[in-house]
PyMOL CGO cylinders between C-alpha atoms (Angstrom):
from pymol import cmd
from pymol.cgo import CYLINDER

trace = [
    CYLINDER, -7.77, -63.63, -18.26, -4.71, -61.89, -19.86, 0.3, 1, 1, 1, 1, 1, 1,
    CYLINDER, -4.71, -61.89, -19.86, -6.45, -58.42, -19.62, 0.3, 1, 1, 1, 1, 1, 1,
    CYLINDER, -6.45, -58.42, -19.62, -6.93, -58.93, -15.84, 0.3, 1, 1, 1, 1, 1, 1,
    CYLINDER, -6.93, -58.93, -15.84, -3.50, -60.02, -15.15, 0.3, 1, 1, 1, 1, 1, 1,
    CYLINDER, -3.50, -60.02, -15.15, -2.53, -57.16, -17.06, 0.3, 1, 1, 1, 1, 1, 1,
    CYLINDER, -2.53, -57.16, -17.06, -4.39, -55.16, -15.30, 0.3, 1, 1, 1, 1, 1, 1,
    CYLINDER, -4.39, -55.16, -15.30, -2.70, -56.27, -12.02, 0.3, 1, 1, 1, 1, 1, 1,
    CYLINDER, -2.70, -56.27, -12.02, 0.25, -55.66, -12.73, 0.3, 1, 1, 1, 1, 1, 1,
    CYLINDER, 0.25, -55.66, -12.73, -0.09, -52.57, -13.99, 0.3, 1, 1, 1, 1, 1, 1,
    CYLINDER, -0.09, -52.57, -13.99, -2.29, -50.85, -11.54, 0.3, 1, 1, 1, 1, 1, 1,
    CYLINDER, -2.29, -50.85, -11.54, 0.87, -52.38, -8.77, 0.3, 1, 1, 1, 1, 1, 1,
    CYLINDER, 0.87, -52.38, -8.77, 2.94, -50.83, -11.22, 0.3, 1, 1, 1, 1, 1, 1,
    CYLINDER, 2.94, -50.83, -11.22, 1.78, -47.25, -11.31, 0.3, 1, 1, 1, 1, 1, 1,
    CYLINDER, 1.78, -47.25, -11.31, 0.76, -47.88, -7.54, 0.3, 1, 1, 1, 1, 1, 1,
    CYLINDER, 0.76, -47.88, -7.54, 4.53, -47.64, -6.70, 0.3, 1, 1, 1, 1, 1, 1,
    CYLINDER, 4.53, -47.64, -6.70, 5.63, -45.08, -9.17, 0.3, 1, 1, 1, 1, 1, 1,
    CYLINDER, 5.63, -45.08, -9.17, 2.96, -42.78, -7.26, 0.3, 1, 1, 1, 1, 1, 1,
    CYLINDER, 2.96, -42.78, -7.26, 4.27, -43.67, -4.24, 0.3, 1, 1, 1, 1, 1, 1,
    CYLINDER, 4.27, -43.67, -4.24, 8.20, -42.95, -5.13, 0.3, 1, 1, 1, 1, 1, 1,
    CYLINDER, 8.20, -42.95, -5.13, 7.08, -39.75, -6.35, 0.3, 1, 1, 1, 1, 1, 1,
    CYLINDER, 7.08, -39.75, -6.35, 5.82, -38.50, -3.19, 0.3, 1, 1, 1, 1, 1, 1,
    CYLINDER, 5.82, -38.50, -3.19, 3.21, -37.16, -1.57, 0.3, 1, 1, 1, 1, 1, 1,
    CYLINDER, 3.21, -37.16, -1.57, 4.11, -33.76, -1.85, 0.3, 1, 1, 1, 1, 1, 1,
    CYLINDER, 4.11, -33.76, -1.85, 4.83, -33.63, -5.34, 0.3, 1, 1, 1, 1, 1, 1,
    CYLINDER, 4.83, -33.63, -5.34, 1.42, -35.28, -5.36, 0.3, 1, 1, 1, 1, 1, 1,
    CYLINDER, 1.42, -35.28, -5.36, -0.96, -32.77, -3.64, 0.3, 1, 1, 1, 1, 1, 1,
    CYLINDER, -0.96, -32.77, -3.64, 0.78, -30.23, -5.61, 0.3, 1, 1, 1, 1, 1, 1,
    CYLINDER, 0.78, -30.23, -5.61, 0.38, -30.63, -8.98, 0.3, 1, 1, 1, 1, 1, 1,
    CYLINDER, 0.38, -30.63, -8.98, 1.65, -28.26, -11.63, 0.3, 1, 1, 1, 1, 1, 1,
    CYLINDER, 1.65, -28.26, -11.63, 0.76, -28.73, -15.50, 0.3, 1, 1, 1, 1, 1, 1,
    CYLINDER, 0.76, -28.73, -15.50, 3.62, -30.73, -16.80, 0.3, 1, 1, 1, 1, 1, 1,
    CYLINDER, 3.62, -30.73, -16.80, 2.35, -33.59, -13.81, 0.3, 1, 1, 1, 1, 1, 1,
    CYLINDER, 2.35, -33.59, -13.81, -1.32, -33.28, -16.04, 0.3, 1, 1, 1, 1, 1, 1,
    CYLINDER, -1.32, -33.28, -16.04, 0.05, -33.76, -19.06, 0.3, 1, 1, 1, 1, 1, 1,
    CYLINDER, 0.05, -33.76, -19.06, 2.64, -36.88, -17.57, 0.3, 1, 1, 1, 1, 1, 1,
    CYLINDER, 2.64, -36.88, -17.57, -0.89, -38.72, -16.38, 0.3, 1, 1, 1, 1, 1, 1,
    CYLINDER, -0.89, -38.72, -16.38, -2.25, -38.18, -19.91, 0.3, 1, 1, 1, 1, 1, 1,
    CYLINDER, -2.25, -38.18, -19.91, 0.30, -39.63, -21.63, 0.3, 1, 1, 1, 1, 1, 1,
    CYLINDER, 0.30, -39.63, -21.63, 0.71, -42.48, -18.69, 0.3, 1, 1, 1, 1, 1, 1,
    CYLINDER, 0.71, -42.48, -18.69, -2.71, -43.03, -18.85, 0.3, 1, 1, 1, 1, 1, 1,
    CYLINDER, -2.71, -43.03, -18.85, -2.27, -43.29, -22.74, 0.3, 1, 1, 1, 1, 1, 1,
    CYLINDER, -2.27, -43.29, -22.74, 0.94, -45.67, -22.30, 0.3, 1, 1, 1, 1, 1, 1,
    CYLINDER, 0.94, -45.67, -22.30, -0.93, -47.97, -19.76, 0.3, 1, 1, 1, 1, 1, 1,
    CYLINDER, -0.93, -47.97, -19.76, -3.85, -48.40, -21.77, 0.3, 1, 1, 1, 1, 1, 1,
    CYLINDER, -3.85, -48.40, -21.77, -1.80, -49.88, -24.54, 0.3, 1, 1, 1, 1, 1, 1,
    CYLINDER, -1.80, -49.88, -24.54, 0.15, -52.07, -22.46, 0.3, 1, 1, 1, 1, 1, 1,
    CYLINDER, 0.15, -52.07, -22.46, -3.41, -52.99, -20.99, 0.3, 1, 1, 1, 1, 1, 1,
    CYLINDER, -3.41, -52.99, -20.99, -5.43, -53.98, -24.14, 0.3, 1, 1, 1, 1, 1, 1,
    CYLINDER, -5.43, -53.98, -24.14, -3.00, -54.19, -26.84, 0.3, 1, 1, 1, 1, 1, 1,
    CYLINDER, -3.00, -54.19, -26.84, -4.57, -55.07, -30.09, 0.3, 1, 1, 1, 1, 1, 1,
    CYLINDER, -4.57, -55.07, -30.09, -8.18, -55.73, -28.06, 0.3, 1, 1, 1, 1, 1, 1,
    CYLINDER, -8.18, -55.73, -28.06, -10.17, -52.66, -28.74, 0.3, 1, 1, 1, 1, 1, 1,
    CYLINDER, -10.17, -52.66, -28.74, -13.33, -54.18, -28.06, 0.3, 1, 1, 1, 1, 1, 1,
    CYLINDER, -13.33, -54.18, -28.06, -15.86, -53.12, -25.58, 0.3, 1, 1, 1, 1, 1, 1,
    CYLINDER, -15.86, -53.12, -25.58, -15.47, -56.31, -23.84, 0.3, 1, 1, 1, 1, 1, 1,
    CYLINDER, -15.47, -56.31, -23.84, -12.01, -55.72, -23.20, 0.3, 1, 1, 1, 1, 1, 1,
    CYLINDER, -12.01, -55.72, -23.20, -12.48, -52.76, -22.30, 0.3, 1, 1, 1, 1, 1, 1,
    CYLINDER, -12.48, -52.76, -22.30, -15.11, -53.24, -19.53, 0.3, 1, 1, 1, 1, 1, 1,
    CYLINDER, -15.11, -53.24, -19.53, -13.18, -56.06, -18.29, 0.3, 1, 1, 1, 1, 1, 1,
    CYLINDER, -13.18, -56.06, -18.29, -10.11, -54.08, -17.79, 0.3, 1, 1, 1, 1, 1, 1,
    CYLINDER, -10.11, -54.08, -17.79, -12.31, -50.98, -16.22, 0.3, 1, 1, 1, 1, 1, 1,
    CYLINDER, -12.31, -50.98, -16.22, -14.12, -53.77, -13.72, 0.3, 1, 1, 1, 1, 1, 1,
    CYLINDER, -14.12, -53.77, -13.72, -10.45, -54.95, -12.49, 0.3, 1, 1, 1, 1, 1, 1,
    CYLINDER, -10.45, -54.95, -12.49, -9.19, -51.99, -11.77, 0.3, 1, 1, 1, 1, 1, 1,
    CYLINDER, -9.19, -51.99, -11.77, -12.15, -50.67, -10.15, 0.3, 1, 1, 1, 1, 1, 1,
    CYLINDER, -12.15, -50.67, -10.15, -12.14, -53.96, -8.08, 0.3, 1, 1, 1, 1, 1, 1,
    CYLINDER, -12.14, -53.96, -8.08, -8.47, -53.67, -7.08, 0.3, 1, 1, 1, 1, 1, 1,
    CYLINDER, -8.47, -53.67, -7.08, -9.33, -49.92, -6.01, 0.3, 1, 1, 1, 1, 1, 1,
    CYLINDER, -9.33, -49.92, -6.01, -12.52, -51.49, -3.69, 0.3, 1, 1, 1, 1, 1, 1,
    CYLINDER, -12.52, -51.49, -3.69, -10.16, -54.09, -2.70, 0.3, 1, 1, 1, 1, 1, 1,
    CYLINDER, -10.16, -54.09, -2.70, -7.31, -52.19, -1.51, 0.3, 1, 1, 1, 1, 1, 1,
    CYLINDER, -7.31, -52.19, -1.51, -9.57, -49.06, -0.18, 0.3, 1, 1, 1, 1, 1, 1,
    CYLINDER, -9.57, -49.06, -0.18, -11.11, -52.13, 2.23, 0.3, 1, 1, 1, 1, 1, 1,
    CYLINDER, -11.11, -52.13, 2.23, -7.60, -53.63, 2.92, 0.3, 1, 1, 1, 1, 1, 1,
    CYLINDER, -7.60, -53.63, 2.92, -6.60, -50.40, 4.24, 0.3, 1, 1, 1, 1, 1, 1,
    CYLINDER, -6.60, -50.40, 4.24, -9.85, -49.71, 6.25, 0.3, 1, 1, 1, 1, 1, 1,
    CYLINDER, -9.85, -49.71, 6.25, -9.79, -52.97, 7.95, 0.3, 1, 1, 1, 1, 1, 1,
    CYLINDER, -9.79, -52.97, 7.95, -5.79, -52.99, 8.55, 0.3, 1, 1, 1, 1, 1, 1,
    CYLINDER, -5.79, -52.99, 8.55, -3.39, -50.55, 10.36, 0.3, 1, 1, 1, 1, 1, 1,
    CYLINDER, -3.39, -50.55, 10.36, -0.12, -52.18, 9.24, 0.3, 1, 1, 1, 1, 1, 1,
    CYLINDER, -0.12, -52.18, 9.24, -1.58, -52.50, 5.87, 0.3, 1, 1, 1, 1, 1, 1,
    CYLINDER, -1.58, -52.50, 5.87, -2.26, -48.35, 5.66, 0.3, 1, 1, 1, 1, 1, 1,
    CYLINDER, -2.26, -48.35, 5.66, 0.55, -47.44, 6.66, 0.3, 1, 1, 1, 1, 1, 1,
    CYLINDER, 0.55, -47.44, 6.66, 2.25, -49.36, 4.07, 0.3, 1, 1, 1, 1, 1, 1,
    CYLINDER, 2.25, -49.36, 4.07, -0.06, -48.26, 1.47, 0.3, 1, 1, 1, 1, 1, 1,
    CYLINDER, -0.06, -48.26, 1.47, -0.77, -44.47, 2.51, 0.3, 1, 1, 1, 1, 1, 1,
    CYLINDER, -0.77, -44.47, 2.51, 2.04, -43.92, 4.70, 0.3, 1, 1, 1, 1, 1, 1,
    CYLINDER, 2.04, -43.92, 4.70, 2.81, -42.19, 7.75, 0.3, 1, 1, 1, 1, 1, 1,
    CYLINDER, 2.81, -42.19, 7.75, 2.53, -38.49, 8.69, 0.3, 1, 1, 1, 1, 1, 1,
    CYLINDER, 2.53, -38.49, 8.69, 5.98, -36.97, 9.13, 0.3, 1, 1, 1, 1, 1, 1,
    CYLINDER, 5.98, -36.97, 9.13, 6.73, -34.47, 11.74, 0.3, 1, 1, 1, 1, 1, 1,
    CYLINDER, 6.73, -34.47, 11.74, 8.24, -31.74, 10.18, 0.3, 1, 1, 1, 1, 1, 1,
    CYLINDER, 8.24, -31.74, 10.18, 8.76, -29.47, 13.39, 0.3, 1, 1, 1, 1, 1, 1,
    CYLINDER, 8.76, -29.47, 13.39, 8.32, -30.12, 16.70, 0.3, 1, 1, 1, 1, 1, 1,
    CYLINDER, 8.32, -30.12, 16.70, 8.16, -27.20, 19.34, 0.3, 1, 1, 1, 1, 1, 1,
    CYLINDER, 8.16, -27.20, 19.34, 9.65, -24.74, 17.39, 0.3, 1, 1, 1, 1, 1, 1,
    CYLINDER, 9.65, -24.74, 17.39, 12.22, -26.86, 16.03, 0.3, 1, 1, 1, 1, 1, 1,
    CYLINDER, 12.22, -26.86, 16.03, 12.58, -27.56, 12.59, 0.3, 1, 1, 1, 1, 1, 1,
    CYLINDER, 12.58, -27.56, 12.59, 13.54, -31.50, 11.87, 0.3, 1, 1, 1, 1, 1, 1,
    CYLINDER, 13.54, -31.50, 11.87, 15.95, -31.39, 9.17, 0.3, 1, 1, 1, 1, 1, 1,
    CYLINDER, 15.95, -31.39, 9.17, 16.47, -35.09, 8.94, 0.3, 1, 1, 1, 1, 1, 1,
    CYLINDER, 16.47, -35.09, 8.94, 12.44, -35.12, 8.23, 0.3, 1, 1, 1, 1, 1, 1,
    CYLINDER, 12.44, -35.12, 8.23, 12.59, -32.50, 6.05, 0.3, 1, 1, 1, 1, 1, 1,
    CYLINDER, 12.59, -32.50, 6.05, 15.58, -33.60, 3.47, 0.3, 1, 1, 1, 1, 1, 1,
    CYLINDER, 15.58, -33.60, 3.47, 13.39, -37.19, 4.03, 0.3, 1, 1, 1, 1, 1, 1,
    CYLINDER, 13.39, -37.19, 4.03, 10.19, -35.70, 2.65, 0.3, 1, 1, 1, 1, 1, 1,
    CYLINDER, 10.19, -35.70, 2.65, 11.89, -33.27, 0.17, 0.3, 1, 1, 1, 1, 1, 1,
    CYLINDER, 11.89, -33.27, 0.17, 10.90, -30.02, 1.76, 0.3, 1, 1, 1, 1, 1, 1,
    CYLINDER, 10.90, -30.02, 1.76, 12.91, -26.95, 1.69, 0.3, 1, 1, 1, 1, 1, 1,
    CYLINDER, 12.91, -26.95, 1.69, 12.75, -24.81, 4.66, 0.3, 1, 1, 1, 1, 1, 1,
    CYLINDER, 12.75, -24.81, 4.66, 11.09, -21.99, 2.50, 0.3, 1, 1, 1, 1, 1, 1,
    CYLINDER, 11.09, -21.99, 2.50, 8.35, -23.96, 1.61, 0.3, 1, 1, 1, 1, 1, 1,
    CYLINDER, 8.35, -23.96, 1.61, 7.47, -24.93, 5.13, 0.3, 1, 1, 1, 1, 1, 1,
    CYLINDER, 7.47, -24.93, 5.13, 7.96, -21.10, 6.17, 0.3, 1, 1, 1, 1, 1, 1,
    CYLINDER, 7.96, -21.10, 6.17, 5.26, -20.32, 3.35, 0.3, 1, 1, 1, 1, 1, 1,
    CYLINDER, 5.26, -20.32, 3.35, 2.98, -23.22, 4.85, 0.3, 1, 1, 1, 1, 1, 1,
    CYLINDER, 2.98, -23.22, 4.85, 3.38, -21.97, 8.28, 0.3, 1, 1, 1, 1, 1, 1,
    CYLINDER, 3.38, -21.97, 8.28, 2.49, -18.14, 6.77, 0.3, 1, 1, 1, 1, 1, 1,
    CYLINDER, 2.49, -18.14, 6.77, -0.62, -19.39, 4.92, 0.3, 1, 1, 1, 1, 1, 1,
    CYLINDER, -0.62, -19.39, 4.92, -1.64, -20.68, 8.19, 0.3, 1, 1, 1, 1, 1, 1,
    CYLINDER, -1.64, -20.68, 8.19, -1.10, -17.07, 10.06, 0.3, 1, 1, 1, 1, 1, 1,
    CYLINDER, -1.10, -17.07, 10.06, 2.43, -17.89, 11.71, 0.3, 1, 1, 1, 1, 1, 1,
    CYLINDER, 2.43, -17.89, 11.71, 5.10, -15.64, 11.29, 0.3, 1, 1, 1, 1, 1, 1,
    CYLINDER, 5.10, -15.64, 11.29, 8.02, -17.85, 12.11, 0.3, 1, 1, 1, 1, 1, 1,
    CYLINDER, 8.02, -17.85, 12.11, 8.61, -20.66, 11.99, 0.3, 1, 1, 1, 1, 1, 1,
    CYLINDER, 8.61, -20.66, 11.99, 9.72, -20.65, 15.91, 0.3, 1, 1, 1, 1, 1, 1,
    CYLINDER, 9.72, -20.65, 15.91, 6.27, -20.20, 16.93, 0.3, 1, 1, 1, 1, 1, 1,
    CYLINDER, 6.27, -20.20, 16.93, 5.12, -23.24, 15.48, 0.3, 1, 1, 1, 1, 1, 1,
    CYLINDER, 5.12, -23.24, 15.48, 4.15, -26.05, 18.13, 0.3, 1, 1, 1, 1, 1, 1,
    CYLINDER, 4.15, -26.05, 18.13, 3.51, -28.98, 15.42, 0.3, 1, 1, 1, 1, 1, 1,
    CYLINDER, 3.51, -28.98, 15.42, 4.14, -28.99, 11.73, 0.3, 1, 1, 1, 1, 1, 1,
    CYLINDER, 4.14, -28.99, 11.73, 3.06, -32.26, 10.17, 0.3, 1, 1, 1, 1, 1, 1,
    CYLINDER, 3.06, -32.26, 10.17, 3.69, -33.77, 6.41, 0.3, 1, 1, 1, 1, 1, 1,
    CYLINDER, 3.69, -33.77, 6.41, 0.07, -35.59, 6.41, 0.3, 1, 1, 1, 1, 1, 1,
    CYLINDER, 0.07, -35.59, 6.41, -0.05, -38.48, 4.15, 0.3, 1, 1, 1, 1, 1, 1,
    CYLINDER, -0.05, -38.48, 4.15, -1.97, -36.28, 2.01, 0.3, 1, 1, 1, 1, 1, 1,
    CYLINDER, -1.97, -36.28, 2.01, 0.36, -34.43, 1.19, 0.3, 1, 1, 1, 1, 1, 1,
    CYLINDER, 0.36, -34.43, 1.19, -0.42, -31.13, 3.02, 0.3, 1, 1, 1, 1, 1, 1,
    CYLINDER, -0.42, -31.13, 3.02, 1.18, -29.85, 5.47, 0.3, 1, 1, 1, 1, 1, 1,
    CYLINDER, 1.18, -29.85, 5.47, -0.60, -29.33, 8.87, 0.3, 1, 1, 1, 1, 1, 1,
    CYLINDER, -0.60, -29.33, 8.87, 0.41, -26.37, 10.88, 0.3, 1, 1, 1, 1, 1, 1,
    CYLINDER, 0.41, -26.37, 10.88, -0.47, -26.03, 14.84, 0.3, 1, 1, 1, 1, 1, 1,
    CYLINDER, -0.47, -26.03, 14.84, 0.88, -22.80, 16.42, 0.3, 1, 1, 1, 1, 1, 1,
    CYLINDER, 0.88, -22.80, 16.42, 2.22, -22.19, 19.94, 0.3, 1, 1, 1, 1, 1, 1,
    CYLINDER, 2.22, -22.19, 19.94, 0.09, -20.82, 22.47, 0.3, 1, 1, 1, 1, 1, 1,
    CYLINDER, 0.09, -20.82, 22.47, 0.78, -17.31, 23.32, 0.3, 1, 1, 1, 1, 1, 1,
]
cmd.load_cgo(trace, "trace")
């Protein structure tokens, strides 16, 4: 029982440290954010098992988590309130044209970034842009005005 109330805590744990680091950062990663889930994934496992390094142990920590995943992932399905907790909301970035500030200091974007998202997606500035929209994926979706 003390490996799956380890487990608990830790998965809520890292849950929220994912979550304060942003989605952004997230869908973005560069190779110092591999090698800081290696040697999380290194520090949680001996906070998870301690001195058990038996099989046992080890499948009943791999079960819990993989329950808590199911768990949540059907939480969120059958919940609105519950998602948007969890995943979050999308976050307008600019709306006709006009780039939100407020939004964009809230989702730590700089303005050449979302210039180089609206370019990938084929707009030249960042005035033409109808709707650009911090997904809770973490990518950034980019409608262009009508001409």
């Amino acid at each position: 029982m003390d490996l799956v109330f380890r487990a608990l805590v830790l998965f809520a744990a890292v849950y929220v440290l994912l979550r304060v680091v942003g989605r952004r950062e997230l869908a973005q990663m560069e190779p110092i954010d591999f090698i800081l889930l290696i040697v999380l994934g290194d520090a949680i496992q001996q906070g998870l098992t301690q001195d058990d390094y038996s099989v046992t142990g080890a499948l009943i920590t791999i079960f819990t988590i993989a329950a808590i995943q199911v768990a949540v992932g059907y939480i969120t399905f059958r919940s609105a309130r519950v998602r948007s907790v969890m995943e979050g909301e999308p976050v307008v970035l600019i709306e006709n044209g006009r780039v939100l500030e407020r939004n964009l200091r809230r989702a730590r974007i700089a303005a050449d970034e979302l210039a180089e998202e609206a370019r990938l997606s084929q707009v030249t500035a960042l005035s033409d842009v109808a709707w650009a929209v911090l997904e809770t994926s973490g990518k950034v979706s980019i409608i262009p005005k009508k001409s």
